[in-house]
PDB file of N, CA, C, O and CB in Angstrom:
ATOM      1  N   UNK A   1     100.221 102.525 172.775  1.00  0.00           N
ATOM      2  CA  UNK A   1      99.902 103.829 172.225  1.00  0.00           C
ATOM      3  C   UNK A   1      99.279 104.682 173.314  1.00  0.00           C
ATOM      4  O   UNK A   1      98.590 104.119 174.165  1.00  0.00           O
ATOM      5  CB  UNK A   1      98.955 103.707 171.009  1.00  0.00           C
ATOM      6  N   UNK A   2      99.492 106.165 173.363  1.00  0.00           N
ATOM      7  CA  UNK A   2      99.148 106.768 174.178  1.00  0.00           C
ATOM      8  C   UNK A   2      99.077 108.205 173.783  1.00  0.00           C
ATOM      9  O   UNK A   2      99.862 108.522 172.889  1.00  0.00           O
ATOM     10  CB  UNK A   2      99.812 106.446 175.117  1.00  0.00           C
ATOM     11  N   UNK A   3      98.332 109.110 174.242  1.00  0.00           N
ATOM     12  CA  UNK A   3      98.657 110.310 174.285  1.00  0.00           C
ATOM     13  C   UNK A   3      98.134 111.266 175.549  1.00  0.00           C
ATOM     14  O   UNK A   3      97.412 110.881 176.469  1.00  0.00           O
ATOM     15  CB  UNK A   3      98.265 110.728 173.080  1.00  0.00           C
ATOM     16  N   UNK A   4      98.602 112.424 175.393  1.00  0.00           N
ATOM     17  CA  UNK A   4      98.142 113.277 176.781  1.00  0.00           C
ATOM     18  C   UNK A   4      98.009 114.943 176.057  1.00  0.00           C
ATOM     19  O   UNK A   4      98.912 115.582 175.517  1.00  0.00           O
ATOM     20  CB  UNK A   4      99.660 113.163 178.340  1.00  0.00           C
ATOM     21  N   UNK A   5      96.286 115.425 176.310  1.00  0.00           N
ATOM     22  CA  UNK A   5      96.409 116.851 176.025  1.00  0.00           C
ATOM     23  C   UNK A   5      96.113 117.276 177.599  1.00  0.00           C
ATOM     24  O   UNK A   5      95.388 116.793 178.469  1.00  0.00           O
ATOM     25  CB  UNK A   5      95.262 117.494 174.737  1.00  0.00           C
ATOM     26  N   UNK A   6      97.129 118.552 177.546  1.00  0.00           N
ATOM     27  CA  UNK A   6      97.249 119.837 178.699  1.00  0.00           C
ATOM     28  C   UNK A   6      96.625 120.762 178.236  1.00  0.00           C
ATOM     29  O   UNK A   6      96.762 120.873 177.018  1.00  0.00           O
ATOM     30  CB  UNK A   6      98.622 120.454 179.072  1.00  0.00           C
ATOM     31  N   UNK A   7      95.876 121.608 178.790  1.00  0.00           N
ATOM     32  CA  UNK A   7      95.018 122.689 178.651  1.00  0.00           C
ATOM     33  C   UNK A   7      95.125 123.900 179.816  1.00  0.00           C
ATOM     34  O   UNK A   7      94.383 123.758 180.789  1.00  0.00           O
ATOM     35  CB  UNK A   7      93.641 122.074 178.615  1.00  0.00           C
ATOM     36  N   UNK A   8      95.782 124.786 179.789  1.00  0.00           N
ATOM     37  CA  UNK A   8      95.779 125.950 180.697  1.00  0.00           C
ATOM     38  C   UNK A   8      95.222 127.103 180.246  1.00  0.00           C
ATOM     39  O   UNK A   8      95.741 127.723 179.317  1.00  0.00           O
ATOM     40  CB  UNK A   8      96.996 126.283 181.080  1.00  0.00           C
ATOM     41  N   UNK A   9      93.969 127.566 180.928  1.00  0.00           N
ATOM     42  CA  UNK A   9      93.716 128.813 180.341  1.00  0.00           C
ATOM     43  C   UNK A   9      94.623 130.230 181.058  1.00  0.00           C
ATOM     44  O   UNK A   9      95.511 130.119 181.903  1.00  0.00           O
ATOM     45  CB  UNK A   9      92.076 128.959 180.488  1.00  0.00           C
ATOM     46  N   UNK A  10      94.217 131.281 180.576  1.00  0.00           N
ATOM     47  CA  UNK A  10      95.671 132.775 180.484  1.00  0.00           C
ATOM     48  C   UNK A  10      95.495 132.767 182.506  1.00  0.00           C
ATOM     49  O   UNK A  10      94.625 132.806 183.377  1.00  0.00           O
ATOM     50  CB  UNK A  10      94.832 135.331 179.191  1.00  0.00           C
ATOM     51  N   UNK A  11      96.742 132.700 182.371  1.00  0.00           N
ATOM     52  CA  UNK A  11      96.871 133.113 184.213  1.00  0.00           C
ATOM     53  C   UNK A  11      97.783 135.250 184.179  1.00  0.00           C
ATOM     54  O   UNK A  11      97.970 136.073 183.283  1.00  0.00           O
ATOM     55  CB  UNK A  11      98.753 131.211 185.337  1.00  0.00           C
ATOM     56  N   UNK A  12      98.027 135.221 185.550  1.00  0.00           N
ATOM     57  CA  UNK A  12      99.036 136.566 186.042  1.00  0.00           C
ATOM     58  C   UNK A  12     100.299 135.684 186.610  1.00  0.00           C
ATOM     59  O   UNK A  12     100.495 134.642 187.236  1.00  0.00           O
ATOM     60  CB  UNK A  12      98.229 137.779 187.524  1.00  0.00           C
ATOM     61  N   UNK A  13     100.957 136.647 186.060  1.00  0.00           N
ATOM     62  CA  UNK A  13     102.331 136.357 186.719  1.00  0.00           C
ATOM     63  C   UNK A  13     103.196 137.225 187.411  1.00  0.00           C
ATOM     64  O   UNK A  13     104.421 137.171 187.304  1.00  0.00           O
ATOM     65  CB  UNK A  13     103.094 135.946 185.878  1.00  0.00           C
ATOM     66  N   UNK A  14     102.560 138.055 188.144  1.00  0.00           N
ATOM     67  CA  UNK A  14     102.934 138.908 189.362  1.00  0.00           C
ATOM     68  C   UNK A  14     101.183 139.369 190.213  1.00  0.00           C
ATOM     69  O   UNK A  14     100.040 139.444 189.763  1.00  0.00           O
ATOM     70  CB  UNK A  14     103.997 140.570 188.623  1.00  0.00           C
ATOM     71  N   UNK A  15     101.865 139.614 191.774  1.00  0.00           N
ATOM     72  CA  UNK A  15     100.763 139.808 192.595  1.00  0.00           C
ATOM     73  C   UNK A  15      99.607 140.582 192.442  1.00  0.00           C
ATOM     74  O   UNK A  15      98.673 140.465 193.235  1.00  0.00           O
ATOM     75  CB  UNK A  15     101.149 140.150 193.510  1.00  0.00           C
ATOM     76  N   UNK A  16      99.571 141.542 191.283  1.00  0.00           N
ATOM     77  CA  UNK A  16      98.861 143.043 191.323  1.00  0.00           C
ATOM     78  C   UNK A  16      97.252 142.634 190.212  1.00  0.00           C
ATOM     79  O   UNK A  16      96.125 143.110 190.070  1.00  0.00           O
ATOM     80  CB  UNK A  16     100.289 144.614 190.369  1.00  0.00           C
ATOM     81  N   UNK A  17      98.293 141.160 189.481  1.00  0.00           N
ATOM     82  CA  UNK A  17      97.509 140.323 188.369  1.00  0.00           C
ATOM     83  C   UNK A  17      97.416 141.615 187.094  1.00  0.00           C
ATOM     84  O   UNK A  17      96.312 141.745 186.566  1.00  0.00           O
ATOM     85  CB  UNK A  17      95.655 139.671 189.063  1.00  0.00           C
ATOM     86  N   UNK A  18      98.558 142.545 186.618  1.00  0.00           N
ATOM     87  CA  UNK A  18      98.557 143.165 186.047  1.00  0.00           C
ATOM     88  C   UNK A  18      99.352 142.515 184.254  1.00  0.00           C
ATOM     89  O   UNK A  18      99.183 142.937 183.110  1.00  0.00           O
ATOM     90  CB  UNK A  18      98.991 144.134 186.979  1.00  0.00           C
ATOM     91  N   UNK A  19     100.290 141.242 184.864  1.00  0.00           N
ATOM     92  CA  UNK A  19     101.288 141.037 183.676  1.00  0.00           C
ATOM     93  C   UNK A  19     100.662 139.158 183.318  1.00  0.00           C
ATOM     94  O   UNK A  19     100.847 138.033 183.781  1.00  0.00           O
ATOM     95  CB  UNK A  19     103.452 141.295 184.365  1.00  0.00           C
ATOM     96  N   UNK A  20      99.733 139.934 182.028  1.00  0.00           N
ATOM     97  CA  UNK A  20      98.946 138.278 182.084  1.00  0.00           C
ATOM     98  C   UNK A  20      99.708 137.424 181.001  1.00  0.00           C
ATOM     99  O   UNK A  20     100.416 137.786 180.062  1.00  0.00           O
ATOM    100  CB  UNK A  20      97.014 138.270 181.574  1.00  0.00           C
ATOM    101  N   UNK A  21      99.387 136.351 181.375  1.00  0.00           N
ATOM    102  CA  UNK A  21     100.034 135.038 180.637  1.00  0.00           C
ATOM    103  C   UNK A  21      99.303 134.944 180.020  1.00  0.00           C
ATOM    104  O   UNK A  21      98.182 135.118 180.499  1.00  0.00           O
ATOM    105  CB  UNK A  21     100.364 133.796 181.146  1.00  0.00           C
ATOM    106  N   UNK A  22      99.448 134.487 178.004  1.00  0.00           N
ATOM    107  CA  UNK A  22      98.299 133.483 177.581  1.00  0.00           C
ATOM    108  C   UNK A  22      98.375 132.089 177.809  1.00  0.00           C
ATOM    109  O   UNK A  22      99.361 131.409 178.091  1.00  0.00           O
ATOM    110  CB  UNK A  22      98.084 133.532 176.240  1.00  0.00           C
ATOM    111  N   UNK A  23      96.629 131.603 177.568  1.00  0.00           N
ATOM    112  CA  UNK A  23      96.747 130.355 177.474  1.00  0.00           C
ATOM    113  C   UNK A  23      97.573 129.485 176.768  1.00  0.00           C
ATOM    114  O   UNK A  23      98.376 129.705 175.862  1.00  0.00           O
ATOM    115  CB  UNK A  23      95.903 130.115 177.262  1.00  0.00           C
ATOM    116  N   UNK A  24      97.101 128.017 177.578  1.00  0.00           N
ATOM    117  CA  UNK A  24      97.715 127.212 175.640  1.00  0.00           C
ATOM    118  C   UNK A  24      97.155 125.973 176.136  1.00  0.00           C
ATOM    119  O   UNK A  24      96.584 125.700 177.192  1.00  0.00           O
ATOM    120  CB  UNK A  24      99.999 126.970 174.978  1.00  0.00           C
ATOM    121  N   UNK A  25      97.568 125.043 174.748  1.00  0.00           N
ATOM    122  CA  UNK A  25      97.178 123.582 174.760  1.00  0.00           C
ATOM    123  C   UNK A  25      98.437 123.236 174.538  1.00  0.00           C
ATOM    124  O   UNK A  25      99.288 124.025 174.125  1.00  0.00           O
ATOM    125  CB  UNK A  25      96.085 122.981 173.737  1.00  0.00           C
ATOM    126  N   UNK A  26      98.696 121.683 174.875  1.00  0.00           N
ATOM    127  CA  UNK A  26      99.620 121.158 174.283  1.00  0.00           C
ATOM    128  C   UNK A  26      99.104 119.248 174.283  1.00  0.00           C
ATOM    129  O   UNK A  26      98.341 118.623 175.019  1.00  0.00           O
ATOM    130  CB  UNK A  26     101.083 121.715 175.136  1.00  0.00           C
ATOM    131  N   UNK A  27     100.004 118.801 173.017  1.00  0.00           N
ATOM    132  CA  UNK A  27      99.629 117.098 172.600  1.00  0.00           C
ATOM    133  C   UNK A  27     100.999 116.733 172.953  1.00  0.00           C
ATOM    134  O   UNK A  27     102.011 117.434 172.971  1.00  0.00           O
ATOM    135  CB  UNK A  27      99.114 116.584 170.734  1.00  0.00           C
ATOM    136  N   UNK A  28     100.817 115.372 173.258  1.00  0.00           N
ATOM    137  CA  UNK A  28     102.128 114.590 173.806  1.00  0.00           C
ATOM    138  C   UNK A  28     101.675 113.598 173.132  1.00  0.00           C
ATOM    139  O   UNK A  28     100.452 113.458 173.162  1.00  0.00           O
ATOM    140  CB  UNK A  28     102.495 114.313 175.446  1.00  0.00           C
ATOM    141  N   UNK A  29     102.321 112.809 172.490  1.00  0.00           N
ATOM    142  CA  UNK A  29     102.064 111.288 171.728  1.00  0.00           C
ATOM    143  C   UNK A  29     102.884 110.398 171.985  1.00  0.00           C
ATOM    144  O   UNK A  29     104.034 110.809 171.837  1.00  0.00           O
ATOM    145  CB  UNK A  29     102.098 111.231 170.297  1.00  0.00           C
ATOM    146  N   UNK A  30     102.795 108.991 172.417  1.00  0.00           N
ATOM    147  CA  UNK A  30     103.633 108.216 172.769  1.00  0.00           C
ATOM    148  C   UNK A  30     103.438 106.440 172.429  1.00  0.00           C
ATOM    149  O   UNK A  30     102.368 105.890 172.690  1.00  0.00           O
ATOM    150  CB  UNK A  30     103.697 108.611 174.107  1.00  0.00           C
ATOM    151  N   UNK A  31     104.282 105.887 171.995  1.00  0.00           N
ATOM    152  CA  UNK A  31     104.122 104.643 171.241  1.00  0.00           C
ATOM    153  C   UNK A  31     105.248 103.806 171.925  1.00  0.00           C
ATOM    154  O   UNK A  31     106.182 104.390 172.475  1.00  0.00           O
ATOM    155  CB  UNK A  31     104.285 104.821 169.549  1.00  0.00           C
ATOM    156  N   UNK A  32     105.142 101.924 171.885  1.00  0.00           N
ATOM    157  CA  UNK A  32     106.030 101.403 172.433  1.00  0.00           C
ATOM    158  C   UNK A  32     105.715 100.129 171.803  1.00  0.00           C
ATOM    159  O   UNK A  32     104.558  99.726 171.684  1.00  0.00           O
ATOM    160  CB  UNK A  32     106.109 101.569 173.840  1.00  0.00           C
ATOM    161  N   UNK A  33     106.781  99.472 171.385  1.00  0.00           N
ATOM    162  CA  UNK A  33     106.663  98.195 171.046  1.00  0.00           C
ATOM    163  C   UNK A  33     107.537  97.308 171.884  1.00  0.00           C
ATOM    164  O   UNK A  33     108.552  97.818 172.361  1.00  0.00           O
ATOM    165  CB  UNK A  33     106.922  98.065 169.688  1.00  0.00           C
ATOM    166  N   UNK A  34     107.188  95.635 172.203  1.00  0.00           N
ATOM    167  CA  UNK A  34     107.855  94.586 172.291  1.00  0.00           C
ATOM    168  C   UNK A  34     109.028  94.159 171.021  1.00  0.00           C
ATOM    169  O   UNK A  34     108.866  94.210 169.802  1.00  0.00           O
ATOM    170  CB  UNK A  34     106.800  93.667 172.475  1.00  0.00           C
ATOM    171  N   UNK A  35     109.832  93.874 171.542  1.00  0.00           N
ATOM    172  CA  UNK A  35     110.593  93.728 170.659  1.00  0.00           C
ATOM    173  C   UNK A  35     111.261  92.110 170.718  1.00  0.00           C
ATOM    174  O   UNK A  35     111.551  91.460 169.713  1.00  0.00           O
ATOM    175  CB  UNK A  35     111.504  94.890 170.786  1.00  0.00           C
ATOM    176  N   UNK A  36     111.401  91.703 171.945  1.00  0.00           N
ATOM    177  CA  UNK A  36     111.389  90.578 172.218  1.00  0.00           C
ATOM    178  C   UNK A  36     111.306  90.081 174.041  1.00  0.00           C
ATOM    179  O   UNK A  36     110.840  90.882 174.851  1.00  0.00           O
ATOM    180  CB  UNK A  36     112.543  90.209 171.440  1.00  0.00           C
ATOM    181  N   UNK A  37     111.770  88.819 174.451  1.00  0.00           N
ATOM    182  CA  UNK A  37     111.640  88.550 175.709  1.00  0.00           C
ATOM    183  C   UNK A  37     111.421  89.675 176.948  1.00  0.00           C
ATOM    184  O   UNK A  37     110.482  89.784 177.736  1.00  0.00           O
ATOM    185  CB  UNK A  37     112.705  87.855 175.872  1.00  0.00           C
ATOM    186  N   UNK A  38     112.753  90.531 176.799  1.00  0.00           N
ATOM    187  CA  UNK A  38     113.394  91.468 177.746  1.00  0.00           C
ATOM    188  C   UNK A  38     113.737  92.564 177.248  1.00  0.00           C
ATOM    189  O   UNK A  38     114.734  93.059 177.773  1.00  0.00           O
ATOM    190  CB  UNK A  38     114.449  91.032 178.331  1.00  0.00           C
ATOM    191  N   UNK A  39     113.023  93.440 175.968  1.00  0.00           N
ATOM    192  CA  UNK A  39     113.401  94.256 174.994  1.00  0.00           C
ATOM    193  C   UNK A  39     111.967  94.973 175.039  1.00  0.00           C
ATOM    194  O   UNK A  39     110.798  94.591 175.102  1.00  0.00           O
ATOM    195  CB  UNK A  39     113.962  93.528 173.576  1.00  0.00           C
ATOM    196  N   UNK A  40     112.575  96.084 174.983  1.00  0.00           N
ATOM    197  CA  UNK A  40     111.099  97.369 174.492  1.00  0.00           C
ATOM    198  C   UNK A  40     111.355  98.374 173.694  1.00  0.00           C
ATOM    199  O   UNK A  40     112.483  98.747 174.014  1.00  0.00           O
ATOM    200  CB  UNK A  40     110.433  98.314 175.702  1.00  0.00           C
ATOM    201  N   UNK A  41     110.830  99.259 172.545  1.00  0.00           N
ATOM    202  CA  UNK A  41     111.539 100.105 172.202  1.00  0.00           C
ATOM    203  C   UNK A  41     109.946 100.952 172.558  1.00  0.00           C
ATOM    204  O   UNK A  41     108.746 100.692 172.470  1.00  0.00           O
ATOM    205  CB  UNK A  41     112.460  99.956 170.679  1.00  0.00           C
ATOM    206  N   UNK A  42     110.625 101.835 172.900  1.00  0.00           N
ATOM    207  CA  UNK A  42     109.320 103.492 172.957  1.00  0.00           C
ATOM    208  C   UNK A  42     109.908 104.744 172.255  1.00  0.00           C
ATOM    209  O   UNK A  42     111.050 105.183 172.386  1.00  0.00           O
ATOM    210  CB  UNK A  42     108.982 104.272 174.889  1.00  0.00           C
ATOM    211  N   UNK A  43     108.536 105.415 171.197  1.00  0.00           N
ATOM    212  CA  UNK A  43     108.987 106.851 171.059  1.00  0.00           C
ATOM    213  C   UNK A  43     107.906 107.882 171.420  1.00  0.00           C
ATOM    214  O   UNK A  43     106.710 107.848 171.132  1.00  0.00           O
ATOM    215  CB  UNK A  43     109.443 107.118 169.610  1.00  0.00           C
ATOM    216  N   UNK A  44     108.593 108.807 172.114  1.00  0.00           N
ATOM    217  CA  UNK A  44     107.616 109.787 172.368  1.00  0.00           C
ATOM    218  C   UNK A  44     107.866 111.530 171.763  1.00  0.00           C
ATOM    219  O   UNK A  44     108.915 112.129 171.998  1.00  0.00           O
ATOM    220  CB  UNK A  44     107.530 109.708 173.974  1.00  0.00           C
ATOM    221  N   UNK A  45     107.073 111.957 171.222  1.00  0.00           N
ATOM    222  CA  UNK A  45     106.755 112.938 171.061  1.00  0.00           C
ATOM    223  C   UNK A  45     106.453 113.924 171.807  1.00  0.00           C
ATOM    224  O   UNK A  45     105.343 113.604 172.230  1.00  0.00           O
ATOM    225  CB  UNK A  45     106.218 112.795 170.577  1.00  0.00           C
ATOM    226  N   UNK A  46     106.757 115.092 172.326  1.00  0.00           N
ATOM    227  CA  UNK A  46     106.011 116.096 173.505  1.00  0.00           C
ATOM    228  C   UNK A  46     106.201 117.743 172.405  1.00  0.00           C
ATOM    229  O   UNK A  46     106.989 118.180 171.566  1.00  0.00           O
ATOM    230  CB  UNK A  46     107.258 116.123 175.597  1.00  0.00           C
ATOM    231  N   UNK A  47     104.877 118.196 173.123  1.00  0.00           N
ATOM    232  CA  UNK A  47     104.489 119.699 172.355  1.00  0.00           C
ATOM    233  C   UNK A  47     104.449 119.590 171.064  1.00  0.00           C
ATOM    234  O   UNK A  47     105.018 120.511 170.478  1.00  0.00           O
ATOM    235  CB  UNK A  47     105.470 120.887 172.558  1.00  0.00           C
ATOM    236  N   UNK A  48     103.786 118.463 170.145  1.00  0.00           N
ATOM    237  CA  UNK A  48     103.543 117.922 168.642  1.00  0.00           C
ATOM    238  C   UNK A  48     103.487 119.321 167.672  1.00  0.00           C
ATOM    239  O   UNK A  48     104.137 119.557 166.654  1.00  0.00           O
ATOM    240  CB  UNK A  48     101.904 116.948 168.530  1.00  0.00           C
ATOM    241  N   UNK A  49     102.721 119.955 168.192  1.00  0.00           N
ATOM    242  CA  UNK A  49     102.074 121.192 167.546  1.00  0.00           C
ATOM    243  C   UNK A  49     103.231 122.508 167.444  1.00  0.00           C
ATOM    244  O   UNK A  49     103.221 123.447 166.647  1.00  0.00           O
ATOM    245  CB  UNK A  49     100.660 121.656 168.564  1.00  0.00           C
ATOM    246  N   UNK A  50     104.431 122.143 168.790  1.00  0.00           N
ATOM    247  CA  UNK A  50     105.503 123.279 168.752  1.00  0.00           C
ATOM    248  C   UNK A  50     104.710 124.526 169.278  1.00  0.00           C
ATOM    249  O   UNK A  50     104.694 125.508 168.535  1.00  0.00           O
ATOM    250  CB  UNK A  50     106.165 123.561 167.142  1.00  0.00           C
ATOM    251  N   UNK A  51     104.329 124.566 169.969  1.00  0.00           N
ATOM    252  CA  UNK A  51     103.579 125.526 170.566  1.00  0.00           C
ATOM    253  C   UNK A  51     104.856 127.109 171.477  1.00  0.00           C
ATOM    254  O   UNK A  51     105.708 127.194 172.362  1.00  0.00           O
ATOM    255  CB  UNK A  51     102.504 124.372 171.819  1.00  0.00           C
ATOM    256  N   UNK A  52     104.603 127.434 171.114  1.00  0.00           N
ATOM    257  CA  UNK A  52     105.241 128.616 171.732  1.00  0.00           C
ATOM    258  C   UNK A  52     104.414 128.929 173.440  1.00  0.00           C
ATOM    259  O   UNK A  52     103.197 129.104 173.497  1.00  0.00           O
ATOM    260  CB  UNK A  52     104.987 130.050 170.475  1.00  0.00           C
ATOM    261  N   UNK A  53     104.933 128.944 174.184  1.00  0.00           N
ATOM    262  CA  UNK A  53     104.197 129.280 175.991  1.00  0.00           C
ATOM    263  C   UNK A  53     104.906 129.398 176.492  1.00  0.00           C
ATOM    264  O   UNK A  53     106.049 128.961 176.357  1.00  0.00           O
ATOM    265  CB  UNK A  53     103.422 128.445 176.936  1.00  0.00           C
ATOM    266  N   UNK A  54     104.394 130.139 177.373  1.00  0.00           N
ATOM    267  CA  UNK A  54     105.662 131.000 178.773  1.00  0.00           C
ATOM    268  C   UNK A  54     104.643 130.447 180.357  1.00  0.00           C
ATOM    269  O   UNK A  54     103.494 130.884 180.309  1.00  0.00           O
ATOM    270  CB  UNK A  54     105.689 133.789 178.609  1.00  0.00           C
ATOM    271  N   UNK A  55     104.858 129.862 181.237  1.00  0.00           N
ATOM    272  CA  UNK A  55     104.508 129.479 182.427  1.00  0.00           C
ATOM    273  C   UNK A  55     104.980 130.219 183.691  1.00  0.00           C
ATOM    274  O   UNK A  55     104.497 130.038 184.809  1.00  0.00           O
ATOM    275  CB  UNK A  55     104.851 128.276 182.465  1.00  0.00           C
ATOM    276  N   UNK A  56     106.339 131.383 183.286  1.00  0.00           N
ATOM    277  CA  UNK A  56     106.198 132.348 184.041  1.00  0.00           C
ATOM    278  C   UNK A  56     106.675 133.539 183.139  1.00  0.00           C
ATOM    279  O   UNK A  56     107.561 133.102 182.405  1.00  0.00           O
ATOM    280  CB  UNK A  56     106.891 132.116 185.325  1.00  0.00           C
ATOM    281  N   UNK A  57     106.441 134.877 182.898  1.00  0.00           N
ATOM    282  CA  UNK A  57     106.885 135.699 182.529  1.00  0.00           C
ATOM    283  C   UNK A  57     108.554 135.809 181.820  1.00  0.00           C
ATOM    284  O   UNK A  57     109.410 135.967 182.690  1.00  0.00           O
ATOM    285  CB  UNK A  57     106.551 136.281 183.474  1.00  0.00           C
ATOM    286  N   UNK A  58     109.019 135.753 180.573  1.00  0.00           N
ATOM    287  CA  UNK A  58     110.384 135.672 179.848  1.00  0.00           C
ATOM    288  C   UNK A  58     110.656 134.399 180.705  1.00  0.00           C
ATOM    289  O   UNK A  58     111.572 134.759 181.445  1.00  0.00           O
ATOM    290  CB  UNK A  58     111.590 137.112 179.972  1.00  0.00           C
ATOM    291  N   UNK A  59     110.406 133.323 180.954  1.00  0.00           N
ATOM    292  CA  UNK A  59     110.766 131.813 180.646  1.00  0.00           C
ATOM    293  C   UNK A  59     110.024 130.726 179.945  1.00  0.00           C
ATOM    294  O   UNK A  59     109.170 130.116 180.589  1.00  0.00           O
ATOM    295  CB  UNK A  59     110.951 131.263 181.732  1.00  0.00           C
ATOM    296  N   UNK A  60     110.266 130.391 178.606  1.00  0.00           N
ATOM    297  CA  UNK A  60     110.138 130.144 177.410  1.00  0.00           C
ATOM    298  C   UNK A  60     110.496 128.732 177.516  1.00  0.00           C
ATOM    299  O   UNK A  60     111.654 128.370 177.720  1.00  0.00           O
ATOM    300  CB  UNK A  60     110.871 131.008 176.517  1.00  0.00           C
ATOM    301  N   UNK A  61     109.305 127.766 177.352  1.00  0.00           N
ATOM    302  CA  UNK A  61     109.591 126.171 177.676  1.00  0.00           C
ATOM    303  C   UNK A  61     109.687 125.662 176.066  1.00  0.00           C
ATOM    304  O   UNK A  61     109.594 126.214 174.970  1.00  0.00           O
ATOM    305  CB  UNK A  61     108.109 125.256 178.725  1.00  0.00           C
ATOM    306  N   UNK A  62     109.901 124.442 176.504  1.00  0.00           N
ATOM    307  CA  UNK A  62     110.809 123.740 175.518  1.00  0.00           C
ATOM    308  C   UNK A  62     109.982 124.068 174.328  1.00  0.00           C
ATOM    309  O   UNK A  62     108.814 124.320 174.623  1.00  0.00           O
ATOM    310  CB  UNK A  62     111.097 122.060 175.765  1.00  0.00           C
ATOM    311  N   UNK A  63     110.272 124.134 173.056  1.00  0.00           N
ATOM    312  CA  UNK A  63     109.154 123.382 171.617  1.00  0.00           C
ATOM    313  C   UNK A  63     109.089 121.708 171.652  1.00  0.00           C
ATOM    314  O   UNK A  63     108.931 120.958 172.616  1.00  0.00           O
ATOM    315  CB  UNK A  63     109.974 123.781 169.718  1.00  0.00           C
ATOM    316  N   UNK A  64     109.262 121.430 170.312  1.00  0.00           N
ATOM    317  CA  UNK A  64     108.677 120.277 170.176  1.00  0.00           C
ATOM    318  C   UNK A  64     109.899 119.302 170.862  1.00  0.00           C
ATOM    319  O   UNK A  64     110.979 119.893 170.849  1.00  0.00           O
ATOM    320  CB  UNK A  64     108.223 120.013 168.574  1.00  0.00           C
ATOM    321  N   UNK A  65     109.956 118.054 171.406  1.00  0.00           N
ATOM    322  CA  UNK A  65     111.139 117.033 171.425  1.00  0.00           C
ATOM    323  C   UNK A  65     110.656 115.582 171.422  1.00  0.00           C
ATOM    324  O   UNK A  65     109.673 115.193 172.052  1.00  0.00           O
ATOM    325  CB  UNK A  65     112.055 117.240 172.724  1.00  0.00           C
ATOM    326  N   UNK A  66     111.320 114.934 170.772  1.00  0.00           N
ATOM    327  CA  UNK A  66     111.494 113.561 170.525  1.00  0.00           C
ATOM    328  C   UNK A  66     112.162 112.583 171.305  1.00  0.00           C
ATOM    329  O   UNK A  66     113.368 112.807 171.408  1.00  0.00           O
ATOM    330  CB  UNK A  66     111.998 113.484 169.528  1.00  0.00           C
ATOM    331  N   UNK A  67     111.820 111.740 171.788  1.00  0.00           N
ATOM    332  CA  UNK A  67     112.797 111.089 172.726  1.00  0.00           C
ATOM    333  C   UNK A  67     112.466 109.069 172.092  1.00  0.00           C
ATOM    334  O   UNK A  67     111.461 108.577 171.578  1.00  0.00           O
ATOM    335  CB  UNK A  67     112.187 111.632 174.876  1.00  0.00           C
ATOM    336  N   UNK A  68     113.518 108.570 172.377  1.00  0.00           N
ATOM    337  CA  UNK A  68     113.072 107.419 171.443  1.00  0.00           C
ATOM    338  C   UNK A  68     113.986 106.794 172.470  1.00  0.00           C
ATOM    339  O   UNK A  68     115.109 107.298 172.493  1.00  0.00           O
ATOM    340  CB  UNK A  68     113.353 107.334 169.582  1.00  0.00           C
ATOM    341  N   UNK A  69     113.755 105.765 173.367  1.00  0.00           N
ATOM    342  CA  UNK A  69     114.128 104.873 174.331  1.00  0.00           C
ATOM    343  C   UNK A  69     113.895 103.349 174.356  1.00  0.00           C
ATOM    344  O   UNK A  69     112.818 102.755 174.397  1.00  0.00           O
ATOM    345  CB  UNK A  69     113.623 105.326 175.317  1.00  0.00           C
ATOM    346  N   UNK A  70     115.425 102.739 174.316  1.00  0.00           N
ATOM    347  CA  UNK A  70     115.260 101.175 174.309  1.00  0.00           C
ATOM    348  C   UNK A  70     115.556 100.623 175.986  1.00  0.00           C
ATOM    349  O   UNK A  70     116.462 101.046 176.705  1.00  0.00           O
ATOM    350  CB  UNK A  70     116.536 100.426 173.075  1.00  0.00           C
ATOM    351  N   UNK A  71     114.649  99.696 176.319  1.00  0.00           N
ATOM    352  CA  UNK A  71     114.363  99.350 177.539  1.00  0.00           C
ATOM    353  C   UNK A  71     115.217  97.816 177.517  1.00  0.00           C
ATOM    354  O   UNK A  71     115.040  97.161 176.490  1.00  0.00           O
ATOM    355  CB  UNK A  71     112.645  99.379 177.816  1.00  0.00           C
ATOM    356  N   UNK A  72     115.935  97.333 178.355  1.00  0.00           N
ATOM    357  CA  UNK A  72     115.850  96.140 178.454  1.00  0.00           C
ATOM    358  C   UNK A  72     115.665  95.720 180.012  1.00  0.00           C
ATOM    359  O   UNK A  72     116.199  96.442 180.853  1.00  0.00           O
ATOM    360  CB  UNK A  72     116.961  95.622 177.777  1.00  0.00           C
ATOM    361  N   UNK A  73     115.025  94.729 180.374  1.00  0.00           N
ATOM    362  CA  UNK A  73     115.030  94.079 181.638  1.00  0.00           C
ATOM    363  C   UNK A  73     115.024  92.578 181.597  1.00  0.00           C
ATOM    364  O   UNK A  73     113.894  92.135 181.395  1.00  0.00           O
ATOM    365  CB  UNK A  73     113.915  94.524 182.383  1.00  0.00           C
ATOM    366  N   UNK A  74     115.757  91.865 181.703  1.00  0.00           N
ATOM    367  CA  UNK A  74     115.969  90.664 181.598  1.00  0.00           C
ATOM    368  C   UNK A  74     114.745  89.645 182.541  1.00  0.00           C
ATOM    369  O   UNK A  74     114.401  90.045 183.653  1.00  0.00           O
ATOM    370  CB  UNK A  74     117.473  90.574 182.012  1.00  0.00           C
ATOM    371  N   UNK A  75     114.259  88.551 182.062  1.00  0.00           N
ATOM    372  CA  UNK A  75     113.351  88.023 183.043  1.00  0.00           C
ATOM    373  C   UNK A  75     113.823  87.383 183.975  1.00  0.00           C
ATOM    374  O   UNK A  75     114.847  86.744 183.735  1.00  0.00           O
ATOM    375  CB  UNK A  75     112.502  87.306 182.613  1.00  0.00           C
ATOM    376  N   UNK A  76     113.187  87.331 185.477  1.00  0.00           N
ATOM    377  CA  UNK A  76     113.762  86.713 186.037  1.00  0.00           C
ATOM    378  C   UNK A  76     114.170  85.134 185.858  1.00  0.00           C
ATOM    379  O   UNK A  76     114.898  84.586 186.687  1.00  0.00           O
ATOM    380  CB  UNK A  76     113.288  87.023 186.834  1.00  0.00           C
TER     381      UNK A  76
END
């Protein structure tokens, strides 16, 4: 189990510091189980909350996504 909060407070996004960004937060949640010998399954969560944020001026990052990944590595 895991999670990760990001915290940026409001920046500028040109030199003059006239065109300001707001802040934001964002939660990432992430879980993983054994499944057996050489088997893992993980799901992760990123931007839980769906947060709306721009990191540069009209470019608009992802909302929420899910990603759910099975691992295998065989033992040696």
């Amino acid at each position: 189990l895991g999670g990760t909060f990001f915290a940026a407070s409001r920046s500028y996004d040109d030199p003059a510091n006239t065109r300001e960004l707001s802040g934001y937060g964002l939660l990432d949640l992430r879980a993983g189980i054994v499944l057996g010998k050489d088997w893992r399954l993980q799901a992760e969560v990123n931007n839980v909350f769906d947060k709306d944020y721009e990191t540069s001026s009209f470019f608009n990052q992802p909302g929420r996504t899910f990603f759910v990944t099975l691992h295998y590595a065989p033992a040696p």
